[in-house]
C-alpha positions as CSV (number, residue, x, y, z in Angstrom):
1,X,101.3,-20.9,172.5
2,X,102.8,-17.8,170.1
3,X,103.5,-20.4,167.6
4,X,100.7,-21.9,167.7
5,X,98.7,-18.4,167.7
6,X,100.5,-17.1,165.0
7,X,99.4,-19.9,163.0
8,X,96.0,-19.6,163.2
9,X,96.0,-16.4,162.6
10,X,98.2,-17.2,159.5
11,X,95.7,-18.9,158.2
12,X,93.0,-16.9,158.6
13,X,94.3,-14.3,156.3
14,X,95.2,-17.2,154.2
15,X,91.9,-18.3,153.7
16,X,90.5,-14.0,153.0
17,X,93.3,-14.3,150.9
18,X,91.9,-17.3,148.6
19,X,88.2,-15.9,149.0
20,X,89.7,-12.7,148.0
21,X,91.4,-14.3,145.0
22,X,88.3,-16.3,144.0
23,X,86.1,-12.9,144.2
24,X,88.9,-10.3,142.6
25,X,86.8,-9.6,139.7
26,X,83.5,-8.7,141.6
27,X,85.3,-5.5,142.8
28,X,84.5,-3.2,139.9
29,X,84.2,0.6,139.2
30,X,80.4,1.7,140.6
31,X,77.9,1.6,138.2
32,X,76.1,4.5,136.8
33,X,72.9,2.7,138.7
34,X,74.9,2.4,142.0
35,X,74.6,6.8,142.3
36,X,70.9,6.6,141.6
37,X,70.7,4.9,145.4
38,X,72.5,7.9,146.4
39,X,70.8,11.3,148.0
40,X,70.8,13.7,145.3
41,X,72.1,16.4,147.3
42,X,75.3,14.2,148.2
43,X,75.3,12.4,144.7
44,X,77.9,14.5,142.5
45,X,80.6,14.5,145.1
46,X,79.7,10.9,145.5
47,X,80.7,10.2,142.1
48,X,83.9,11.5,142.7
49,X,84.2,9.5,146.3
50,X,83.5,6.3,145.6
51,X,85.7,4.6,142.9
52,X,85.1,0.7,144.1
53,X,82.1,-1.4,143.8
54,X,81.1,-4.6,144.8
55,X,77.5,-6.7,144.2
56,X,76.2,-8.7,147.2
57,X,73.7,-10.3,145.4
58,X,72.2,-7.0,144.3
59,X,73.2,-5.5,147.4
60,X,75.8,-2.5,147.0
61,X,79.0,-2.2,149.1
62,X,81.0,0.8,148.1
63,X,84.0,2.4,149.0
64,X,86.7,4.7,148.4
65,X,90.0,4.0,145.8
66,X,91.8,3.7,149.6
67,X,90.2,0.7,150.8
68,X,92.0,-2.2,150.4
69,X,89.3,-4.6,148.0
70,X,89.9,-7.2,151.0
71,X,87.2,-4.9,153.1
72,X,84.8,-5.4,150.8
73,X,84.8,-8.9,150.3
74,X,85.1,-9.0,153.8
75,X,81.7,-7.5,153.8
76,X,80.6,-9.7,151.5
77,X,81.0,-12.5,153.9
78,X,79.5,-11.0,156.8
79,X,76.5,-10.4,154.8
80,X,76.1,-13.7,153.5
81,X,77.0,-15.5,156.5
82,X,74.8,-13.5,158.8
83,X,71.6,-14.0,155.8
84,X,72.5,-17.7,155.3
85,X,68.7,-18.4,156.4
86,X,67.3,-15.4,155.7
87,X,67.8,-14.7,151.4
88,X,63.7,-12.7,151.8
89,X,65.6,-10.0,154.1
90,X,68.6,-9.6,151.5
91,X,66.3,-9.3,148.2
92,X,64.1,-7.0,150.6
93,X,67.3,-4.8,151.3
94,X,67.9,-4.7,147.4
95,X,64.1,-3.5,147.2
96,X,64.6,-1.0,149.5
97,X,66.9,0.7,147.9
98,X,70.2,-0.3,150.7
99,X,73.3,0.3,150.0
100,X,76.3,-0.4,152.3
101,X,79.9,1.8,152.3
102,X,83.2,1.3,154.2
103,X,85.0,4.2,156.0
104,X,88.4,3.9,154.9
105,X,90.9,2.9,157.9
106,X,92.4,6.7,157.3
107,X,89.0,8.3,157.2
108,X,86.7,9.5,159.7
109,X,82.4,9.5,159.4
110,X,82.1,12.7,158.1
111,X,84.5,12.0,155.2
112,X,81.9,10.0,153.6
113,X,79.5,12.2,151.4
114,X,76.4,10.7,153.4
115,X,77.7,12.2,156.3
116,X,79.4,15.6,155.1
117,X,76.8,18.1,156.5
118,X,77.0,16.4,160.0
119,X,75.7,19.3,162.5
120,X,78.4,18.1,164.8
121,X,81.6,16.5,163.0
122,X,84.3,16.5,165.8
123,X,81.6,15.1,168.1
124,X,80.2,12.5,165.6
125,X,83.6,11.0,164.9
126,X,84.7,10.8,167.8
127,X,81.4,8.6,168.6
128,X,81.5,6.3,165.7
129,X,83.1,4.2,163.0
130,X,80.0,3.3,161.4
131,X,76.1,3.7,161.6
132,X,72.8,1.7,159.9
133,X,70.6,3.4,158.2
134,X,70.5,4.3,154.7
135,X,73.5,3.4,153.8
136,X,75.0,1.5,156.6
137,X,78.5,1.8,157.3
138,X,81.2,-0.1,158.6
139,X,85.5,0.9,159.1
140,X,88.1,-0.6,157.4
141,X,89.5,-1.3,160.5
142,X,87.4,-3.0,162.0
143,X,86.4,-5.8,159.3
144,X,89.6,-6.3,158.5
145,X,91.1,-6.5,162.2
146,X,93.9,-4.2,161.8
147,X,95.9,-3.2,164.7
148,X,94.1,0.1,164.9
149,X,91.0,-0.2,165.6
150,X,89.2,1.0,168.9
151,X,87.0,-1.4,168.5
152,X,89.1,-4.4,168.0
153,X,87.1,-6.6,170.6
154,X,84.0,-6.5,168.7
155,X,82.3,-6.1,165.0
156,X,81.1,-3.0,164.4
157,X,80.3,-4.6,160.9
158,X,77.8,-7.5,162.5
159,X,76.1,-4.9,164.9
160,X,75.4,-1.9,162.2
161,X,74.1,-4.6,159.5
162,X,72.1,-6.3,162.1
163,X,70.5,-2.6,162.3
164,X,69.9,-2.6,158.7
165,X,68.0,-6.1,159.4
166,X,66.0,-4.9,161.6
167,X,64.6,-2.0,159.7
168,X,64.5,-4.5,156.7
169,X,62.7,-7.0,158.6
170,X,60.1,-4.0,159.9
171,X,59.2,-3.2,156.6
172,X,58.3,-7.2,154.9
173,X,57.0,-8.5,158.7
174,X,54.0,-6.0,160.6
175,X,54.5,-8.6,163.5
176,X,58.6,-7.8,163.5
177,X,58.4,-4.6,165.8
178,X,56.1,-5.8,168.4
179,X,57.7,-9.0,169.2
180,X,61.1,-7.2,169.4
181,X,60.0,-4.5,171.8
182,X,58.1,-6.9,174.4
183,X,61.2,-9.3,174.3
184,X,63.2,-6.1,175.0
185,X,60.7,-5.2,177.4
186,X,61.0,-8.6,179.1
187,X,64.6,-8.6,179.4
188,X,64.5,-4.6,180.9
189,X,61.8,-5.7,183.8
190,X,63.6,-8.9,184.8
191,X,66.7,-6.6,185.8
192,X,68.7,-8.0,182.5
193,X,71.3,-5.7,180.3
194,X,71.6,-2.8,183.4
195,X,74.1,-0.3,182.1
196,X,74.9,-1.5,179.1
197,X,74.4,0.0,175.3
198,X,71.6,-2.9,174.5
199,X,69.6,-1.5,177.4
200,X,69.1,1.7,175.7
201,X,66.7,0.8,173.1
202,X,65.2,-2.0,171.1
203,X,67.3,-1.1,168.3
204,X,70.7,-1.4,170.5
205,X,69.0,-3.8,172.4
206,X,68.7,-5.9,169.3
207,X,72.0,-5.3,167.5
208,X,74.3,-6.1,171.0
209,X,72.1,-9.6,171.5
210,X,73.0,-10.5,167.6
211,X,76.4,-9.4,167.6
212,X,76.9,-11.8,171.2
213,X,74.6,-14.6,169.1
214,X,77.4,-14.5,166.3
215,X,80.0,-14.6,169.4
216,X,81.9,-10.6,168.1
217,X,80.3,-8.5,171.3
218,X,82.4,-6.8,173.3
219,X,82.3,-7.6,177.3
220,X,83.1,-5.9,180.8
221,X,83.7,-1.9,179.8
222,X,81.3,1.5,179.9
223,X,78.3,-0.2,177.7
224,X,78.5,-3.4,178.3
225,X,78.2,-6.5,180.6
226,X,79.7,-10.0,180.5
227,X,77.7,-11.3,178.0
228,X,79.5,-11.5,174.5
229,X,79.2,-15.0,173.0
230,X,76.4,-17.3,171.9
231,X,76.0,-19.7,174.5
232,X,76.9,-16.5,177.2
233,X,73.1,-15.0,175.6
234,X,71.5,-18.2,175.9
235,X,71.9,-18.6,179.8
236,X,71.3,-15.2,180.5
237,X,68.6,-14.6,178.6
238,X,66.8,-17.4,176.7
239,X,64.2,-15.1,175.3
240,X,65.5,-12.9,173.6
241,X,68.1,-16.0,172.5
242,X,65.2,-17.7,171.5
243,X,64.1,-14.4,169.0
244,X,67.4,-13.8,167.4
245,X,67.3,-17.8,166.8
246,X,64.3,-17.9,165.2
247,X,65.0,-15.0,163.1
248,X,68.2,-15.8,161.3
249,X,66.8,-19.1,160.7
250,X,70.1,-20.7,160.3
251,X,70.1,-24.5,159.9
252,X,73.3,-26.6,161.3
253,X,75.0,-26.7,157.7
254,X,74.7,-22.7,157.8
255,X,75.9,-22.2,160.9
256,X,78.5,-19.3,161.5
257,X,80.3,-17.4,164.2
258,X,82.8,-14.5,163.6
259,X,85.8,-14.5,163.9
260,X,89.0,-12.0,163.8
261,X,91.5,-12.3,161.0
262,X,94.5,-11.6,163.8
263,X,94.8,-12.0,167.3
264,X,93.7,-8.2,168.4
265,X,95.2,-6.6,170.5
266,X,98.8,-7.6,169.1
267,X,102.1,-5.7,168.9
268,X,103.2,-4.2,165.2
269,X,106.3,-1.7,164.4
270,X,104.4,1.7,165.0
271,X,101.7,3.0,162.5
272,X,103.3,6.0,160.1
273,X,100.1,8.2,161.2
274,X,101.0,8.6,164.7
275,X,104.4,9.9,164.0
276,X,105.8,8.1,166.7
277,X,109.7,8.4,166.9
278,X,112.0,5.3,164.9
279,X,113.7,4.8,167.9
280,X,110.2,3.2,168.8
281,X,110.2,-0.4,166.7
282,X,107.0,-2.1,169.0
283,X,103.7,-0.8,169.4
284,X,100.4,-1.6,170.9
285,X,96.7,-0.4,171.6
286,X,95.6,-0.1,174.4
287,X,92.1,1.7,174.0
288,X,93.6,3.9,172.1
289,X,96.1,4.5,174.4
290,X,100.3,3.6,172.6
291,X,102.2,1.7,174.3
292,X,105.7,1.6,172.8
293,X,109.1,0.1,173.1
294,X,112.6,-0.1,171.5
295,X,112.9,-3.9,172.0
296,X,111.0,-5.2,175.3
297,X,109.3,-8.0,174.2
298,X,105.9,-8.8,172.9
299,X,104.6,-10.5,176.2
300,X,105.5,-8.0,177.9
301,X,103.6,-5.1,175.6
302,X,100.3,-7.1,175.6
303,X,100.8,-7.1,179.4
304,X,100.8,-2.9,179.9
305,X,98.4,-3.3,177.6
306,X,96.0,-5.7,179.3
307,X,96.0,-3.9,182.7
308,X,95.7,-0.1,181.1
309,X,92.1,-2.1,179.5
310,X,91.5,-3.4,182.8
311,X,92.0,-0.5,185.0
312,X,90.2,2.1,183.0
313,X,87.2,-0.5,181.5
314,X,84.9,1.5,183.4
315,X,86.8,4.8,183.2
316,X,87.5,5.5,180.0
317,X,87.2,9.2,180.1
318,X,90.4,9.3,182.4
319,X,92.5,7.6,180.1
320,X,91.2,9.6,177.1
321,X,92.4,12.7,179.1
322,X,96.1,11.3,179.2
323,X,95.3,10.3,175.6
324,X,94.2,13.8,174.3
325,X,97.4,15.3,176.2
326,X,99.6,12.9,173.7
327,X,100.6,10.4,176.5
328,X,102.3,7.1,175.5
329,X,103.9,4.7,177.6
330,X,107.1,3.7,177.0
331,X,108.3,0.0,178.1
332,X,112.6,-0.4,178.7
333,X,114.0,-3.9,177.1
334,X,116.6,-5.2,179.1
335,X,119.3,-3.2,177.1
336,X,117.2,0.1,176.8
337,X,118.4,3.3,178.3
338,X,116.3,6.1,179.9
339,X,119.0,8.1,178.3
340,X,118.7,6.8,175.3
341,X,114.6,7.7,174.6
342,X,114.5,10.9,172.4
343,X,112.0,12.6,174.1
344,X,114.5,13.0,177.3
345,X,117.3,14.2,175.3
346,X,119.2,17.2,176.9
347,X,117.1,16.4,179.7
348,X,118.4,17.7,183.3
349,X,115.9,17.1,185.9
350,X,115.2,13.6,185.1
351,X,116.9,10.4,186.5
352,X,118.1,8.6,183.7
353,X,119.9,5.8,185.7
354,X,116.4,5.2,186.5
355,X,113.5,2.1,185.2
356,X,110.7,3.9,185.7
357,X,109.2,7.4,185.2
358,X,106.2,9.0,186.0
359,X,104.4,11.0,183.4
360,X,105.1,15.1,183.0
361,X,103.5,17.6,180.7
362,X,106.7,17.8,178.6
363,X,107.9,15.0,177.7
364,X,104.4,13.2,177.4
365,X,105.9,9.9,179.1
366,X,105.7,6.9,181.2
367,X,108.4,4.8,181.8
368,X,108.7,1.1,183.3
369,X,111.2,-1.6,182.4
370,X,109.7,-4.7,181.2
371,X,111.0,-6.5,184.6
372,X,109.0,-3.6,186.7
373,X,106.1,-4.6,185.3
374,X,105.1,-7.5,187.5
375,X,107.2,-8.2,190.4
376,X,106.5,-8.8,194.1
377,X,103.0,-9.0,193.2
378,X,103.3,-4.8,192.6
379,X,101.9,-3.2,189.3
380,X,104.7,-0.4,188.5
381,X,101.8,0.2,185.9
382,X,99.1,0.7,187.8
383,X,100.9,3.0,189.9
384,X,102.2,4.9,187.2
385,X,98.8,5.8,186.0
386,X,97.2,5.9,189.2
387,X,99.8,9.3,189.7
388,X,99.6,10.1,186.0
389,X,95.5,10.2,186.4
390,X,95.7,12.1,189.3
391,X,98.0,14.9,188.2
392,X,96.1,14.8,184.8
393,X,92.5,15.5,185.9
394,X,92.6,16.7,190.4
395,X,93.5,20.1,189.4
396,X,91.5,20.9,186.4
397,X,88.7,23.5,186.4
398,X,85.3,22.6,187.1
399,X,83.6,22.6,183.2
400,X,80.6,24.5,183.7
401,X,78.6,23.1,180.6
402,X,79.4,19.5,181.5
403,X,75.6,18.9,182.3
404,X,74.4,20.9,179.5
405,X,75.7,18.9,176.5
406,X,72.4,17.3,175.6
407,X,73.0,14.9,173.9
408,X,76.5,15.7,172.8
409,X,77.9,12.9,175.6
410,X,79.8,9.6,174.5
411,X,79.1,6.8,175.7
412,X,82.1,6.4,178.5
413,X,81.1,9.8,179.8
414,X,77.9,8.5,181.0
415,X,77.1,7.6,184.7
416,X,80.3,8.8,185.6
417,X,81.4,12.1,187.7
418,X,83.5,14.4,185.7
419,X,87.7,14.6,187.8
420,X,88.2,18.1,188.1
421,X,89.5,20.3,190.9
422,X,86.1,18.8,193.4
423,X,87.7,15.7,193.2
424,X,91.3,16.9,193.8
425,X,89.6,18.8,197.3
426,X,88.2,15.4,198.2
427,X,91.9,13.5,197.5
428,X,92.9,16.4,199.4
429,X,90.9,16.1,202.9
430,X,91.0,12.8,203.1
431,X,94.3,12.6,203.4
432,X,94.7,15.5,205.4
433,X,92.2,13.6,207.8
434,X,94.3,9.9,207.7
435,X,97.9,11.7,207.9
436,X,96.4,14.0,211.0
437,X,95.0,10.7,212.5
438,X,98.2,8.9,212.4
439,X,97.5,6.9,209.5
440,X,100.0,5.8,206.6
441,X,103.1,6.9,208.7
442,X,105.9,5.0,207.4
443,X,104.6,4.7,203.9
444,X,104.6,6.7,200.3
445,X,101.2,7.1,201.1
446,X,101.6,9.8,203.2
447,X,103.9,11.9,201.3
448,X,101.2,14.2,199.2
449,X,97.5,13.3,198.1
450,X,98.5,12.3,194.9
451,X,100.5,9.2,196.8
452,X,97.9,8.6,199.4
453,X,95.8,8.3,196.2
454,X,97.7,5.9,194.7
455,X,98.2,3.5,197.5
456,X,94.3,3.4,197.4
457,X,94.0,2.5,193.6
458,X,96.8,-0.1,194.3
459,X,95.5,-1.6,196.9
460,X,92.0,-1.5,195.6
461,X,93.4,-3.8,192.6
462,X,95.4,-6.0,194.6
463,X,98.7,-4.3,192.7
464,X,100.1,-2.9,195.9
465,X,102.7,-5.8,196.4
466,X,105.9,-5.9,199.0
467,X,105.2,-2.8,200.7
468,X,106.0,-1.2,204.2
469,X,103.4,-1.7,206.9
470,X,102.1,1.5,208.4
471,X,103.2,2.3,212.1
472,X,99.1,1.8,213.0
473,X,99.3,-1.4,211.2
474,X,100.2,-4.7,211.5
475,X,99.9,-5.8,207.5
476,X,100.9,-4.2,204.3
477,X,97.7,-2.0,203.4
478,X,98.2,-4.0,199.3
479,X,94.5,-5.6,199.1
480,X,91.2,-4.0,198.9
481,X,90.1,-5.9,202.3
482,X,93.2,-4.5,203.8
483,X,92.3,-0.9,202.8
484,X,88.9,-1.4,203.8
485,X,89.6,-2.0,207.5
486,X,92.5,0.2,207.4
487,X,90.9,3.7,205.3
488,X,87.4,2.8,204.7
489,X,86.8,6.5,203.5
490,X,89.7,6.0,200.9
491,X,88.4,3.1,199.5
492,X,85.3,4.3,199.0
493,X,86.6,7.3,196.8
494,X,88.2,4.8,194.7
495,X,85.5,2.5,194.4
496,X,83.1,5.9,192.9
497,X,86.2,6.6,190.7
498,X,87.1,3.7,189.2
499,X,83.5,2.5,188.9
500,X,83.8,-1.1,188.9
501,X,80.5,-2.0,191.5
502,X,78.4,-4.2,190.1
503,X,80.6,-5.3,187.5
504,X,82.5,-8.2,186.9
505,X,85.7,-7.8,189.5
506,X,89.6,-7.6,187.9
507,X,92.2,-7.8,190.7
508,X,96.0,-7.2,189.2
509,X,97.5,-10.9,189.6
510,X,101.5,-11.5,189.7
């Protein structure tokens, strides 16, 4: 199946690579006219900014000398795809004056001229990798597919242009607004898109239901629901299917879907920028989060990777607090050595005849070996970050300007609880209570709250695995049924905290 995987994806970047070819002359030094579109307060260091050009029948795409010209011809053929049936909204863009630029893969928003006197840079880029609007923007990154992208399950590119379509279409149709708010409307009353990014407006509500029409939406995290591809949008909601049909307007010989260039996430020597050690020579993404090894193999990276996406889909502020501390995990091949990572070096209080490591503040590690990773139906992973997560955020101080941010709050951050010490104290007394009561005797769950919370989050994903019956018991407590008859209290902590109700269910399989 790698064969066959690596093939396609071969040809994919065969086939940019001829469109490329056929197109290399289109990418040109801007024109003097291109700078007139420009706001004239950011339109001299624009000049400076942007040194590539390219004409989508009249309609600018811009970039930086940085960009790799495969971006924008990338762009290209989004935008003609996506306006296949529609050429009055793409001569209407050029009328208005739209102009499309690319946020270089080692940029961030605020790098862009546009977006210089941002009230709120650290905030803003940390939000986005592109907007709509006047220009619209799109990263590197993402249209190319490149391994680091934080948005490598969806196109940022489809869902920002299909904002500029829908200020486009407002301004040539009077009828365009009104049928787009009662079809949002509609969907919003029936109970449809609950907790998810396209529920927050009609504008989101309209981007998120193209990008799933052109199959590129992203499914199952903290903004979104299950529904990601065309024929997904049509069951669930045939209305607002039915709009987005009718406007593209595509006819069967016009027909498009996106598609990635690679297989994302996949597994690359380790990116120069994150100055990750050469004894490293694997690397994956996992939200952001590096996993890396010396020579485990591939499978075996995409599979940390897969259940760190899993396990914090809903909770992504946990992981972006082991993330912002410089965590990585670190995955032994069969011939690596704990002794051997450089970070453990002249290291005394750590077992190096060991396979696995939990994370501490120095070294900034995780350790499994790649035969710890699923064995005996238990998730060394899982557990790893289960104790990680808890050291990380149970005995942090209580933020007292969490709730007065404004609107200064990403988008995982929402309809979540804060960890901070209040949940550490709640860890704390119920385990107090259990281990008083006679409950997890015989097991690592009694040892200390962080264990007892562990156990939970294992069990909870059906990761617990071989594991020692409690002297109260007569099963293993390694499902979430188990833990419910056996700790109902525990399990419900852990069903707040990692906030998967109502949500699609993951359990960890062997």
């Amino acid at each position: 199946m790698r064969i066959l995987s690596r093939a396609v994806c071969l040809a994919c970047l065969v086939l940019l690579s001829t469109f490329v070819e056929s197109q290399a002359s289109s990418v040109t030094r801007p024109p003097d006219t291109f700078f007139d579109l420009v706001p004239a307060k950011h339109r001299e260091s624009a000049r400076k900014f942007y040194t590539k050009h390219l004409s989508v029948d009249g309609l600018p795409v811009a970039a930086a000398a940085e960009v790799d010209d495969k971006a924008l011809h990338r762009t290209q053929e989004i935008v003609t795809n996506l306006l296949a049936g529609r050429r009055d909204i793409l001569q209407a863009m050029v009328s208005n004056r739209m102009y499309l630029i690319i946020i270089g893969k080692d940029q961030v928003y605020t790098d862009m001229p546009e977006y210089s006197d941002h009230p709120n840079p650290a905030f803003q880029n940390e939000r986005v990798r592109g907007t709509g609007g006047r220009p619209t923007s799109f990263g590197e990154e993402n249209v190319l597919s490149l391994p680091l992208d934080r948005y490598d399950d969806e196109s940022i590119g489809v869902h920002e242009f299909c904002h500029t379509i829908d200020s486009t279409l407002a301004s040539i149709d009077k009828t365009w607004r009104t049928r787009l708010d009662e079809a949002y409307r509609k969907a919003l009353a029936k109970g449809l898109w609950k907790n998810t990014y396209a529920a927050g407006n009609a504008a989101e509500f309209w981007a998120e239901a193209a990008q799933s029409y052109f199959d590129c939406n992203r499914v199952n995290n903290w903004n979104h629901g299950p529904i990601g591809t065309r024929e997904q949008l049509k069951e669930y909601d045939p209305e607002t299917y039915a709009l987005v049909h009718e406007t593209f307007n595509l006819k069967p010989h016009q027909d498009w879907r996106y598609s990635w260039l690679q297989k994302l996430p996949n597994v690359t020597t380790p990116p120069a920028r994150l100055q990750i050690d050469a004894h490293y020579q694997k690397f994956t993404w996992a939200r952001e989060f590096p996993v890396v090894s010396k020579s485990a193999s591939e499978e075996s990276l995409l599979s940390a990777n897969d259940t760190i996406r899993k396990m914090f889909a809903y909770r992504h502020d946990i992981l972006k607090a082991l993330i912002n501390d410089g965590a990585k995990l670190v995955v032994l091949g069969p011939e690596d050595r704990m002794a051997d990572l450089p970070e453990l070096k002249g290291e005394t209080n750590v077992d190096l005849l060991a396979r696995i490591k939990d994370y501490d503040s120095a070294s900034k590690l995780l350790v499994v070996g790649e035969e710890l990773l699923q064995v005996n139906g238990r998730s060394h992973v899982i557990g790893l970050f289960a104790r990680a997560s808890f050291q990380m955020t149970a005995h942090r101080s209580v933020d007292p300007n969490w709730e007065r941010r404004g609107n200064a709050v990403q988008q995982y951050e929402l309809r979540v609880e804060r960890l901070d010490s209040r949940f550490g104290a709640k860890v704390e007394q119920l385990h107090a209570a259990a281990t008083s009561g006679g409950k997890w005797k015989g097991c690592p769950g009694a040892a200390s709250p962080n264990a007892y919370w562990t156990e939970g989050v294992l069990a909870y994903f059906d990761a617990a695995g071989q594991l020692a019956t409690p002297v109260d018991a007569t099963h293993p407590i390694a499902t979430t049924e188990m833990l419910e008859r056996y700790d109902a209290n525990l399990l419900q902590l852990v069903k707040e905290t990692m906030a998967y109700e109502g949500k699609p269910d993951w359990r960890f399989k062997d």
